[in-house]
N, C-alpha and C positions, 0 to 999 in steps of 0.2 A: 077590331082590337086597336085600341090606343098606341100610339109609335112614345117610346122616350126619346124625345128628340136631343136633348143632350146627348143619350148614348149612340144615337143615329150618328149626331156630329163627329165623334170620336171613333166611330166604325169605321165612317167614310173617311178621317183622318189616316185613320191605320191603314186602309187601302191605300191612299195615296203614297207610303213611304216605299221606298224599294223594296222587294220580296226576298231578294237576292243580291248579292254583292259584285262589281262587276270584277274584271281583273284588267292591268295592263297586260299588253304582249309586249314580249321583244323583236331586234329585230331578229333573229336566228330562228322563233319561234314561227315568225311573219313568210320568212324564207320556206322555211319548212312545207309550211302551205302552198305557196306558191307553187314547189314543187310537187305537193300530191294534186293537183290540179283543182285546191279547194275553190276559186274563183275564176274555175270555166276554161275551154281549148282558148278562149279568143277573150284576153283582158281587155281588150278596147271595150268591148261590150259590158265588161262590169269591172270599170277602173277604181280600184280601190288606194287607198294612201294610207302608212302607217305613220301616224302623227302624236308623239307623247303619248305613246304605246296602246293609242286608240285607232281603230280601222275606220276610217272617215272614206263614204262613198265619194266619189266624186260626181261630179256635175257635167253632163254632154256639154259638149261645145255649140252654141249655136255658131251663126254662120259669119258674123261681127267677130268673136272669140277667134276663131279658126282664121279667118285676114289679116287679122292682128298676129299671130302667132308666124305668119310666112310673112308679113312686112318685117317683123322685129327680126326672122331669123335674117333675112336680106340684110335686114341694117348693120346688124350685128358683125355679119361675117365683114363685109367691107371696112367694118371701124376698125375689126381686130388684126386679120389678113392674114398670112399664114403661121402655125407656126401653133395657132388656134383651134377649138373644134365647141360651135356651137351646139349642143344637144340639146332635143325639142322634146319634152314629155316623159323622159327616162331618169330612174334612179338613182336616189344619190343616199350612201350612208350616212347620217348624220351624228348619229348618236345612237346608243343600245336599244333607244325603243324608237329612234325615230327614222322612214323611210320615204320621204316626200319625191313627189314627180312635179318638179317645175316645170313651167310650162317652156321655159328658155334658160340655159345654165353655158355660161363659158368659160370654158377649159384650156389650159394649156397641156400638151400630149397630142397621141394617139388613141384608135379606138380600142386598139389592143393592151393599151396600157391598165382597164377596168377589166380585164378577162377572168381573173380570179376573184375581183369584187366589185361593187361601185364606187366610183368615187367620193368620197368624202367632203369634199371643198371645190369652191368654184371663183374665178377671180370676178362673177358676177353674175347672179340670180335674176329672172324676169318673171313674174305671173303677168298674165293677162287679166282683169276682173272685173264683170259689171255686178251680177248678183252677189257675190263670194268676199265685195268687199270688204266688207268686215273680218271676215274672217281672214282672211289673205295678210288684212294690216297685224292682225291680235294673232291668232295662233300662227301663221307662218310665219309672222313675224319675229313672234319669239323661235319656235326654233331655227330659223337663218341666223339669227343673232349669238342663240347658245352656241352654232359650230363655228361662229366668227367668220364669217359673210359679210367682207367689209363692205360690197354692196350690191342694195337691196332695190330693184325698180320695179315699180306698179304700173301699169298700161290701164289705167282707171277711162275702162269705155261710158261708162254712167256720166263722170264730168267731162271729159276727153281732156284728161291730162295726164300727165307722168309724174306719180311719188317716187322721189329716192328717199332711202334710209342708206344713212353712213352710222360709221361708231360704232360697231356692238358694243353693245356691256353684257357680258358672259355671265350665267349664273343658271342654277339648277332650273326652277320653272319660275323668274323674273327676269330673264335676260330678254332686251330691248336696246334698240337703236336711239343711239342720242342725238344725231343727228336728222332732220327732217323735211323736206323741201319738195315742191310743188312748181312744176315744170308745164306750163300753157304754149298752147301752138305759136308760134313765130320765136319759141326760143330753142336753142341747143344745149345738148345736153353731152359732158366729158365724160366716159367711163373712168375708173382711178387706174387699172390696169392697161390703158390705151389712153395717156395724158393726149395726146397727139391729134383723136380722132374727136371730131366733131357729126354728132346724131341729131338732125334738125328732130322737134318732138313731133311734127306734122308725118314725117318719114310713118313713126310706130304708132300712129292712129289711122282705120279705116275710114 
């Protein structure tokens, strides 16, 4: 039997479109889950993130990822000193659909102060990223930006340098930092919220 290849074309066209439409979550909806223990007794083993009310798996840490993550908390704590509380890989509210786990967030407070929720805002956001970075610049990037995250530092193990983003410009899904800069070993780096402290970039690279 002869195929119409024209209509082949357009079958296979029609296959390829979505079958189904997907939905954002919220964050409340994301909670929810959490708590019926829709992703497992033990989230380290399937770390999920809710990101512009999309559930984005996360990525293991290899063993570069993870050195990087206990240098920077080391650096961190010493720039800030007391008064501070760095958190490593835990939740932050950002906005109604959005629930990201940076990899390093510092805080002024206690631990007891997020008992009722997570915190919201941080005087300063760190991922870690060799594979992720793109994604880490573009989508975390905008939502750090949307919650006004005056700043934003990239531990970029691929180049072994340090991106800051300053500036948010706030906005529904185009909010983006105007500010940009690119931090190579033998330089230091000021946090805004600690003018004081000086972080050699060498310190937050493995």
């Amino acid at each position: 039997m002869d195929i119409d290849v024209p209509a082949a074309r357009r079958y296979r066209g029609a296959m390829s479109e979505p079958l189904v439409r997907t939905r954002r979550w919220t964050r409340k909806e994301y909670g929810r889950l959490i708590d019926l223990g829709f992703f497992g007794e033990d989230r380290k083993d399937n770390k999920v993130e809710l990101l512009e009310g999309r559930m984005i798996v996360a990525e293991p840490q290899n063993t570069p990822h993870a050195t990087a993550c206990d240098l920077a908390g080391e650096a961190l704590r010493a720039a800030f000193g007391s008064g501070w509380r760095v958190r490593m890989g835990l939740p932050m509210a950002m906005d109604p659909d959005s629930e990201p786990e940076p990899d390093l967030a510092v805080l002024r407070g206690s631990a007891r102060d997020w008992l009722a929720d997570h915190p919201s805002t941080a005087a300063l956001v760190v991922e870690i990223a060799e594979t992720s970075l793109r994604f880490d610049r573009v989508v975390k990037g905008r939502v750090y930006a949307a919650a006004g995250i005056a700043d934003y530092w990239i531990v970029n193990l691929h180049d072994r340098v340090v991106e800051v983003y300053r500036e948010p410009i706030r906005g529904t899904r185009r909010a983006r930092y105007a500010s940009a800069h690119v931090a190579h070993p033998g330089e230091t780096l000021t946090p805004l919220a600690a003018p004081d402290a000086r972080i050699a970039v060498d310190e937050l690279l493995p």
